[in-house]
C-alpha positions in Angstrom: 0.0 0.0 0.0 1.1 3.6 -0.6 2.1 5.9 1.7 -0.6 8.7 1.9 -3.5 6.2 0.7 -6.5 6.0 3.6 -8.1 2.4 3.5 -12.1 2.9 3.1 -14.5 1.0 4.8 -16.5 -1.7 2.7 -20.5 -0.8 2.3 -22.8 -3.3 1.2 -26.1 -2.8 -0.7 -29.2 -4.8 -0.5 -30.6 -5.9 -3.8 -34.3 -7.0 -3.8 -37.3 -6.6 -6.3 -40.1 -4.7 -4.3 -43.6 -7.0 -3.9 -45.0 -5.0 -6.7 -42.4 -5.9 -9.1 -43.0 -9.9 -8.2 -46.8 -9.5 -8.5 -46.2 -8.0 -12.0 -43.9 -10.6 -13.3 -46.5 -13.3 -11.3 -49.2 -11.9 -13.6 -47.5 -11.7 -16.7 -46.0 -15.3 -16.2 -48.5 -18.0 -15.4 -47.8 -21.7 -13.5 -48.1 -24.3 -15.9 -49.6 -26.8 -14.2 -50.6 -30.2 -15.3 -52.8 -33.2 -13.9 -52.1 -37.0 -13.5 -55.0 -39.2 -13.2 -54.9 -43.3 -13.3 -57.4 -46.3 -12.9 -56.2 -49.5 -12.7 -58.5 -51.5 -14.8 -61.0 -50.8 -18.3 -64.2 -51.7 -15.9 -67.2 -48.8 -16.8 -67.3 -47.6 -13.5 -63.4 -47.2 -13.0 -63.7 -45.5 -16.7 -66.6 -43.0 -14.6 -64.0 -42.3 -12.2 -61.7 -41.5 -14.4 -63.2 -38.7 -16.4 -64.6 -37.4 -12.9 -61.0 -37.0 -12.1 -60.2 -35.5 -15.3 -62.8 -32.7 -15.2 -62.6 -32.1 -11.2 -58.4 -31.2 -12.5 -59.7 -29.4 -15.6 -62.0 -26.8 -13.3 -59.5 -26.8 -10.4 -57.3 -25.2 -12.5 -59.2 -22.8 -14.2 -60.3 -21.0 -11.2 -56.4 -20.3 -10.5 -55.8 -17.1 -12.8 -51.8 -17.5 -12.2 -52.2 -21.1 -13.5 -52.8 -22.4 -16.9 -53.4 -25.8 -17.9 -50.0 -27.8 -19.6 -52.4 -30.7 -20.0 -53.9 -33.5 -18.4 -52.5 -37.1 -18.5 -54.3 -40.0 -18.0 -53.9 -43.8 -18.1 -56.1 -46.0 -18.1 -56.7 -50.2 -17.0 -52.8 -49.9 -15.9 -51.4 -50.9 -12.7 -49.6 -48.2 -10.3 -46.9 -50.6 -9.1 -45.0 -50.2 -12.2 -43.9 -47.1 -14.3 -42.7 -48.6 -17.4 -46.4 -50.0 -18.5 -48.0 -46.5 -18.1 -47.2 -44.5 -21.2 -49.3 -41.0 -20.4 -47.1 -41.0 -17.5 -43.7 -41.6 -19.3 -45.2 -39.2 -21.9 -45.7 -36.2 -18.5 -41.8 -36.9 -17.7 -40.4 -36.3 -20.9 -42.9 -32.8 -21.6 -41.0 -32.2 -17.8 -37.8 -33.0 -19.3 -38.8 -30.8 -22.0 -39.4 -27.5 -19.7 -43.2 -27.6 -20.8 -44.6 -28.2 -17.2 -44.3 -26.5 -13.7 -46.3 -28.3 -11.6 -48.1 -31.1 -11.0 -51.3 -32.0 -9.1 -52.4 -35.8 -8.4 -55.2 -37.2 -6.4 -52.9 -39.4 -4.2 -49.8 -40.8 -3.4 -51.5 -44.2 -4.4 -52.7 -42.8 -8.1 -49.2 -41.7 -8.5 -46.9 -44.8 -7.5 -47.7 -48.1 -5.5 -43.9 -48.9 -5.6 -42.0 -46.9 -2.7 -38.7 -47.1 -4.7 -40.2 -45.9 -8.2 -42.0 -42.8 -6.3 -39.4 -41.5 -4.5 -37.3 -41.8 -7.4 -39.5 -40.0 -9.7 -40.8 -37.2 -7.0 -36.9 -36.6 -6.7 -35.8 -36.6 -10.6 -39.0 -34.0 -10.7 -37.1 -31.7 -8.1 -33.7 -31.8 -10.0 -35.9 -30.5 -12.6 -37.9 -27.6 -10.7 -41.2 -29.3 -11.1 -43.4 -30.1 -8.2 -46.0 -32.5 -7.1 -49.3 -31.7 -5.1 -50.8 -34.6 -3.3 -54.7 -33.9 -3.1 -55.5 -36.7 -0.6 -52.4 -36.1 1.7 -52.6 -32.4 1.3 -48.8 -32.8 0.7 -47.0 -30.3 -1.5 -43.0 -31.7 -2.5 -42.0 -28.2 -2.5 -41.8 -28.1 1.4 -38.7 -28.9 3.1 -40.5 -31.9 5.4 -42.0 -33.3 1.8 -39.2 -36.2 1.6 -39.9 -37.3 4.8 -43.8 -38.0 5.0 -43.6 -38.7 1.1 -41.3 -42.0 2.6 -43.8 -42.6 5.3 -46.8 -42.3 2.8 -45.8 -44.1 -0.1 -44.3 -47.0 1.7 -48.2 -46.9 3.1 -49.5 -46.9 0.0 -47.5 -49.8 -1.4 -48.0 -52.2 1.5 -52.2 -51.2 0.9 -51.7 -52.5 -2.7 -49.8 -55.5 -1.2 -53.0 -56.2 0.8 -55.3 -55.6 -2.2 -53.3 -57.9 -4.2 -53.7 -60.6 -1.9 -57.4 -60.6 -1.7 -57.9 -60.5 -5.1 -55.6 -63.8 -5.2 -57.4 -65.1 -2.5 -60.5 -64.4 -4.2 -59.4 -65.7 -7.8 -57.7 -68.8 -6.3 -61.3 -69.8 -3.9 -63.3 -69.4 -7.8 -60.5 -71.7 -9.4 -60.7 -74.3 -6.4 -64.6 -74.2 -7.1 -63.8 -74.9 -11.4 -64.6 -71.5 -12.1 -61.9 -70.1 -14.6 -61.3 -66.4 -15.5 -62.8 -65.7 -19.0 -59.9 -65.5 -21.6 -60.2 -64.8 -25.2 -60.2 -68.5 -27.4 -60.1 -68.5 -31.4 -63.5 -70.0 -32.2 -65.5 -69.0 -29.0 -67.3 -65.7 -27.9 -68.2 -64.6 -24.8 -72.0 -64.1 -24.7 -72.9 -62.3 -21.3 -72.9 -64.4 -18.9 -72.8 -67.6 -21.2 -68.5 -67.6 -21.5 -67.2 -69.9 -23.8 -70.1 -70.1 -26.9 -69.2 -71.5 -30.3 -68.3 -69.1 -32.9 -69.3 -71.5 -36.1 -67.4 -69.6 -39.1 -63.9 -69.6 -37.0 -65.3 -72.5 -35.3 -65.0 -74.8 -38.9 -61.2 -73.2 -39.4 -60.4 -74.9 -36.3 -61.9 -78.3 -37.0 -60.0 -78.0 -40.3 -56.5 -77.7 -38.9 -57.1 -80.5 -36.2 -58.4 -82.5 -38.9 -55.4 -82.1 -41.1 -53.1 -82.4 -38.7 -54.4 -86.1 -37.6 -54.5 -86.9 -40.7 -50.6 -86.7 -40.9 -50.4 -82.9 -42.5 -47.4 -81.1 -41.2 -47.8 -77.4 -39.5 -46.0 -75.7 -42.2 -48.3 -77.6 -45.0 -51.2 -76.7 -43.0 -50.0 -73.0 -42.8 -49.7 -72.9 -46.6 -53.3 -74.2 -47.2 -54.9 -71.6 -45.2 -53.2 -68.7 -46.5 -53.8 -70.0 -50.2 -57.8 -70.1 -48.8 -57.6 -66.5 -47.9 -57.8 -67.5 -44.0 -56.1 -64.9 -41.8 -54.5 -65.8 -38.5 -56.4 -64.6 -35.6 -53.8 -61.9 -34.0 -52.6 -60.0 -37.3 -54.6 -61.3 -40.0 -52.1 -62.8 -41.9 -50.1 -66.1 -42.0 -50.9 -68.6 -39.4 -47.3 -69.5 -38.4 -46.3 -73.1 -37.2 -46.1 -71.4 -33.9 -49.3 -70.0 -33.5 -50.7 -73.5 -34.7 -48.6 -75.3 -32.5 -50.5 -73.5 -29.7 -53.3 -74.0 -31.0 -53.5 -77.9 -31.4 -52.7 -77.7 -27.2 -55.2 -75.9 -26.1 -57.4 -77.8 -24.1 -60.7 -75.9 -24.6 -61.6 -76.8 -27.9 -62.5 -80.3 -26.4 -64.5 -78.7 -23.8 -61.9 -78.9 -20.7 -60.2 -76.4 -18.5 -56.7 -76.0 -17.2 -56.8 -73.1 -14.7 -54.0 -71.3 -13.1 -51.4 -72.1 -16.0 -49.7 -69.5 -14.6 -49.3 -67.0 -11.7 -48.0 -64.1 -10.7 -45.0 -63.9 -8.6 -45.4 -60.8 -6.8 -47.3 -57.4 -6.8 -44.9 -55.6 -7.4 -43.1 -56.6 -10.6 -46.3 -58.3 -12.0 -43.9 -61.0 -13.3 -45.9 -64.2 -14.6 -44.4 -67.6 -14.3 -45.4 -71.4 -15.5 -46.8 -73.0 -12.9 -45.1 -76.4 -12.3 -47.8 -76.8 -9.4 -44.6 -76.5 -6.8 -46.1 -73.0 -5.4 -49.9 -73.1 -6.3 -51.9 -75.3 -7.5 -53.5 -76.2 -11.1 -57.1 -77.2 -11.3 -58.5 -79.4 -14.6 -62.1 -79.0 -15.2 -63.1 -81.9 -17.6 -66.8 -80.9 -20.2 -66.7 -77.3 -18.6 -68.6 -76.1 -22.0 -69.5 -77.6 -25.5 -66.3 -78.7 -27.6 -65.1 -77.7 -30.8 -63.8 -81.2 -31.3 -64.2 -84.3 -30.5 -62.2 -85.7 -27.6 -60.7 -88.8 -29.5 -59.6 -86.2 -32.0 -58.1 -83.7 -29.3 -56.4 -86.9 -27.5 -55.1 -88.1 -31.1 -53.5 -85.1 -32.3 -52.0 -84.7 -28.5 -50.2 -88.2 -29.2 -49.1 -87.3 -32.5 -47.8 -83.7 -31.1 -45.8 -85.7 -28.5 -44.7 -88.4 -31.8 -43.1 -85.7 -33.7 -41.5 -83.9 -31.0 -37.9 -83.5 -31.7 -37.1 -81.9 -28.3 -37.6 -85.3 -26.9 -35.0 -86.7 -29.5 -35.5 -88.9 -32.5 -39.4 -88.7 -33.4 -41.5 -91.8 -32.9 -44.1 -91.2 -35.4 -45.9 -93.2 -36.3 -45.5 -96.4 -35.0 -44.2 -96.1 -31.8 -46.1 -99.5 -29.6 -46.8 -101.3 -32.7 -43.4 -102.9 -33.9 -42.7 -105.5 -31.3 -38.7 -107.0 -31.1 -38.7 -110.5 -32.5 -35.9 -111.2 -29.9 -36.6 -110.0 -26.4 -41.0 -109.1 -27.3 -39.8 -105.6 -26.3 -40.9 -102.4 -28.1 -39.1 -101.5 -31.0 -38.5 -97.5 -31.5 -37.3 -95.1 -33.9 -33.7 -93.8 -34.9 -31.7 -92.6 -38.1 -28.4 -94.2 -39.0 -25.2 -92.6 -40.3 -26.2 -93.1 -44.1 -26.7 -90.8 -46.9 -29.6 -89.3 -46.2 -29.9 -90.2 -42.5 -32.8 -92.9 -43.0 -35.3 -93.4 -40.5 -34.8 -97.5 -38.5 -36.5 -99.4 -36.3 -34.5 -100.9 -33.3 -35.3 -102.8 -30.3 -36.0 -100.2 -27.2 -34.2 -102.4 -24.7 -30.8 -103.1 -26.6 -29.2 -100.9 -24.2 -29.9 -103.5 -21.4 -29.6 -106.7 -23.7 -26.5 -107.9 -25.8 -29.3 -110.1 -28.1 -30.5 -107.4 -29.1 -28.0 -105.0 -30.1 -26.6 -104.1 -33.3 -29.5 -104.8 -35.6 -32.3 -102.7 -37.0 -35.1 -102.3 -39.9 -35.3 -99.4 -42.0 -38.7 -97.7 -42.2 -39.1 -97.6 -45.5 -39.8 -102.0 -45.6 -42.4 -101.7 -43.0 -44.1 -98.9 -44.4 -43.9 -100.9 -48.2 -45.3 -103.8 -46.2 -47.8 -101.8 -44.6 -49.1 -100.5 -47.6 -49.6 -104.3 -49.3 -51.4 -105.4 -46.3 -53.5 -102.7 -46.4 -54.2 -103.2 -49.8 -54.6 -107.3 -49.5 -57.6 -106.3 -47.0 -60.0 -108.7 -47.8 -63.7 -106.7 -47.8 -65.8 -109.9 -47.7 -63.9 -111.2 -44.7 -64.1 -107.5 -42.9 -67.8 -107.6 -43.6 -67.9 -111.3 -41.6 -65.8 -109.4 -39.0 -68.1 -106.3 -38.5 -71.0 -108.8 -37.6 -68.9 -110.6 -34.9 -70.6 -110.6 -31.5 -67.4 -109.3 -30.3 -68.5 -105.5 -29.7 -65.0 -104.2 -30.1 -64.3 -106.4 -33.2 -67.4 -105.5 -35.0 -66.4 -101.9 -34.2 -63.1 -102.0 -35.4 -64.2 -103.7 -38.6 -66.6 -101.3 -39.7 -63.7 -98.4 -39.1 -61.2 -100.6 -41.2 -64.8 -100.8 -44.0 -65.5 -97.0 -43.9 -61.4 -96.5 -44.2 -61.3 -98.7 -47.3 -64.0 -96.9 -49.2 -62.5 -93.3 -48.5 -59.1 -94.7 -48.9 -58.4 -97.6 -51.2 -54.8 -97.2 -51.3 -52.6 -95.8 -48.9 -49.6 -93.5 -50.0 -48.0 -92.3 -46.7 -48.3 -94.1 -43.6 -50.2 -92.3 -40.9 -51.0 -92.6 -36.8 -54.8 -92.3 -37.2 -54.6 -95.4 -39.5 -52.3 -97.6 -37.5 -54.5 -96.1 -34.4 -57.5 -97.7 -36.4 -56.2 -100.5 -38.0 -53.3 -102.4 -36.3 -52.9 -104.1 -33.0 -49.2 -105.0 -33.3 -46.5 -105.8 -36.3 -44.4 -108.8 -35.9 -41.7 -110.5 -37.5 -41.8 -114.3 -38.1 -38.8 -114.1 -40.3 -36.7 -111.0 -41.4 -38.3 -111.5 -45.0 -41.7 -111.9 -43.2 -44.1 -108.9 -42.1 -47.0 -110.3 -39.9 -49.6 -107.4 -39.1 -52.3 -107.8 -36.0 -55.4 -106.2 -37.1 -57.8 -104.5 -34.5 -60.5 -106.1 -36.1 -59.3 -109.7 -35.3 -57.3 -110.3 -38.2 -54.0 -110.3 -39.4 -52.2 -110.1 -43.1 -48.5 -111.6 -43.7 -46.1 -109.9 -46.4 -43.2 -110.3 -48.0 -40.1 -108.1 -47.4 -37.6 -107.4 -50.3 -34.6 -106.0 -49.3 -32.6 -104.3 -52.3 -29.4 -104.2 -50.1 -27.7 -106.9 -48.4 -26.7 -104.6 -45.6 -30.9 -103.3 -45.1 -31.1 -107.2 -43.6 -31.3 -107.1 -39.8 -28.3 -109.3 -38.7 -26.9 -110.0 -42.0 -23.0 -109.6 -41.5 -22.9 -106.1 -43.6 -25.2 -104.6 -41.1 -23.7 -106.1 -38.2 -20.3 -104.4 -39.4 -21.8 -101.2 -40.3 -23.4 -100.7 -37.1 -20.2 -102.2 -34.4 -22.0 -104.9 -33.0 -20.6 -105.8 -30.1 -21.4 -109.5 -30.3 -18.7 -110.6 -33.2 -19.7 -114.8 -32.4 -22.9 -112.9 -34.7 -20.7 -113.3 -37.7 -18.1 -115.8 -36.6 -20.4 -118.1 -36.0 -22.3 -118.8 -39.0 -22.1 -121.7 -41.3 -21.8 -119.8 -44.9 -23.9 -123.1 -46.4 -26.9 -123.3 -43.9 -27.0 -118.9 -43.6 -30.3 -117.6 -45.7 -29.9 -114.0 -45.6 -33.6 -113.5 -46.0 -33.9 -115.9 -42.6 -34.5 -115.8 -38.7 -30.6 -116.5 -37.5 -30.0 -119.8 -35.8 -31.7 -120.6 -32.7 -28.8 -121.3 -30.1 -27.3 -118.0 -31.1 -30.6 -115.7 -30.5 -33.6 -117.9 -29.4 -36.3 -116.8 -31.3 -38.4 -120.1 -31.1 -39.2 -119.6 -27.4 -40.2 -115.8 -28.5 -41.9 -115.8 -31.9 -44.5 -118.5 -32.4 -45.1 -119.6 -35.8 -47.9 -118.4 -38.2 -50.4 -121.4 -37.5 -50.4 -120.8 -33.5 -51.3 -117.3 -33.7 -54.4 -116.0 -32.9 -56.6 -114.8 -35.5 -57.3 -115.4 -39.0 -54.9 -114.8 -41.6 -56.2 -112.2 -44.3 
């Protein structure tokens, strides 16, 4: 500091706009204020609440002349315990965001948020912002410095009220479901008539008898799919292809044959509203057998079910379609389906128990001999002697017969082997010999073919096959005699003892067609 210089003493001024100033800039600047209103389900007299909401906001805010109205948002059927379902309230956060509102007036803390969390999350985002939030119920403005506090108290009072609410509606539901009274959800070819649920719509009522009929009869969900969009028939949730999927679903459901399965699924909490199979661990399910008029019959409905569960590849090689008809000649076993490491991966016939018995490993039958052996039989079908049949005093007999008569006429030749006509037709296939097809008929009959094997290696047991496949029993090979081996022949006795198994064609039951 210079000498001769005096040090002043520091004054300080007050700067403040006078109360007339503020009222000026109040009036020439307006609160823009905006209203959130929510019911939680579409029911008329929630709707009635809602717009009674809506215009109780609408007047309340045009008797403020320092407020003006930044609009009124509104959502509707949507639960309070989550945020990301409710799009008019989204849609108020982002005009926030946006600088378009200044305040905000709800009814209570309950319209606003059930979920303590999510409300003192958004209350606070709506701070950072310089918005506010007037609870009508509470009488509790966030603007105030104790708002935080009783906003906590409050909310987490709020969400343990939808907690209770959300039990006795469970309660509720689950005491109908105990009693066989399911919850009315939309079906494709049934209509809810007042209090009749679950009436036949006819016209979508014949699309579904079509694809179940198709399908049993051995069409494939893709083929079906193309036949209905080539008719012009729309699928039921966009109007345009039915996808394998959506028929897939279809062909499970268990109303179309006039049964309920309630409480597929349940919710896990209130909170998340997450939905969960129900394995019947937690709650459980309830089957309600003829609750209303089918759209199918039940033989149908439990057909296509088998033939669903047939061609099923999650469950590994597909049995369809003659999985319990082909017995083992060996061990009287079932046979079941596999493919083998050939061009083409052909489909073959093997015993189901050669993982428990050496006899019967390491041979197999391609499908494409039974199925040529099949179709002969079928076609040798003698009418006169199915017409002797269909009079037989044997209820079940006469019964089958007229099925295998009625089959004939619609279908005098068969081209691809299908489960409805083995589910008709045959009782059991047998082998007497590996050249020799014997086929059980239902109707009390049986047929005997020829098999004629164009490769020496498609011969169950013959020594190609048995190399192709590893069998694990080499004496198989070794042990023949080259002069006394017929490779169109049962193998010799004392190697796999077929005579105390198979018994020949004269001791069977039945008479041979």
């Amino acid at each position: 500091m210079e000498q001769g210089t005096t040090l002043r003493t520091p004054t300080i001024e007050v700067i403040h706009r006078s109360a007339a100033t503020r009222v000026a800039e109040t009036r020439l600047q307006k609160k823009r204020v905006a209203a959130y209103c929510r019911v939680s389900t579409e029911l008329e007299e929630q709707q009635s609440s809602l717009n009674l909401q809506m215009s109780a906001f609408q007047e309340q805010i045009d008797r403020r002349p320092d407020w003006e109205l930044a609009g009124i948002y509104a959502d509707k059927g949507i639960t309070g315990t989550q945020v990301v379902n409710r799009t008019e309230f989204l849609r108020m956060m982002e005009d926030c965001d946006k600088g378009l509102i200044d305040y905000i007036i709800t009814k209570s803390i309950s319209r606003f948020a059930r979920n303590t969390l999510e409300c003192l999350s958004y209350v606070r985002r709506l701070k950072d912002m310089g918005v506010y939030v007037y609870f009508e119920k509470e009488r509790l403005d966030t603007s105030s410095s104790t708002s935080e506090m009783l906003l906590s108290i409050l909310a987490a009072v709020a969400q343990e009220e939808s907690r209770n609410i959300s039990e006795n509606i469970k309660w509720n539901q689950r005491k109908r479901f105990a009693q066989g009274k399911p919850k009315w959800s939309a079906v494709y070819g049934y209509i809810k008539d007042g209090e009749l649920e679950y009436v036949i719509d006819e016209e979508r009522a014949a699309i579904v008898r079509r694809i179940f009929s198709e399908y049993s009869k051995g069409m494939s969900l893709p083929e079906i799919s193309r036949g209905l969009a080539k008719d012009g028939i729309g699928s039921p949730w966009d109007g345009k292809v039915w996808t394998p999927t959506v028929l897939s679903k279809l062909l499970k459901n268990e109303k179309y044959c006039g049964d309920v399965l309630i409480q597929k699924s349940y919710t896990v909490d209130h909170l998340t509203h997450k939905r969960v199979k129900n394995d019947q661990a937690i709650v459980p399910s309830y089957y309600v057998r003829d609750h209303h008029k089918p759209i199918v019959d039940r033989k149908t409905f439990e057909m296509v079910q088998i033939i669903r569960s047939l061609k099923d590849r999650h469950k590994g090689a597909t049995q369809y379609p003659y999985y319990k008809r082909i017995v083992c000649p060996i061990c009287g076993g079932d046979m079941v389906r596999s493919r083998i490491r050939e061009h083409g991966f052909p489909p073959v016939w093997r015993c189901s128990l050669e993982q428990d018995s050496d006899l019967c490993k390491g041979y197999y039958i391609k499908e494409t001999y039974i199925d040529q052996g099949f179709r002969e039989a079928y076609a040798g079908l003698n009418l006169e002697a199915l017409k002797k049949q269909a009079r037989s005093k044997d209820g079940e007999v006469a019964e089958a017969a007229q099925a295998a008569l009625r089959m004939k006429k619609e279908l005098p030749a068969v081209e691809g082997v299908e489960y409805y006509q083995l589910d008709a037709l045959v009782e059991k296939i047998r082998f007497q010999k590996w050249d020799t097809m014997v086929i059980q008929w239902t109707f009390g009959l049986k047929s005997k073919v020829k098999i004629k094997y164009s490769k020496n290696r498609d011969i169950p047991n013959h020594e190609e096959q048995l190399e192709t496949v590893g069998s694990s029993l080499p004496a198989r090979v070794e042990e023949r005699k080259e002069e006394k081996y017929s490779p169109t022949a049962f193998e010799r006795v004392h190697v796999y003892g077929y005579d105390s198994i198979v018994a020949p064609m004269g001791e069977e039951e039945g008479e041979t067609v």
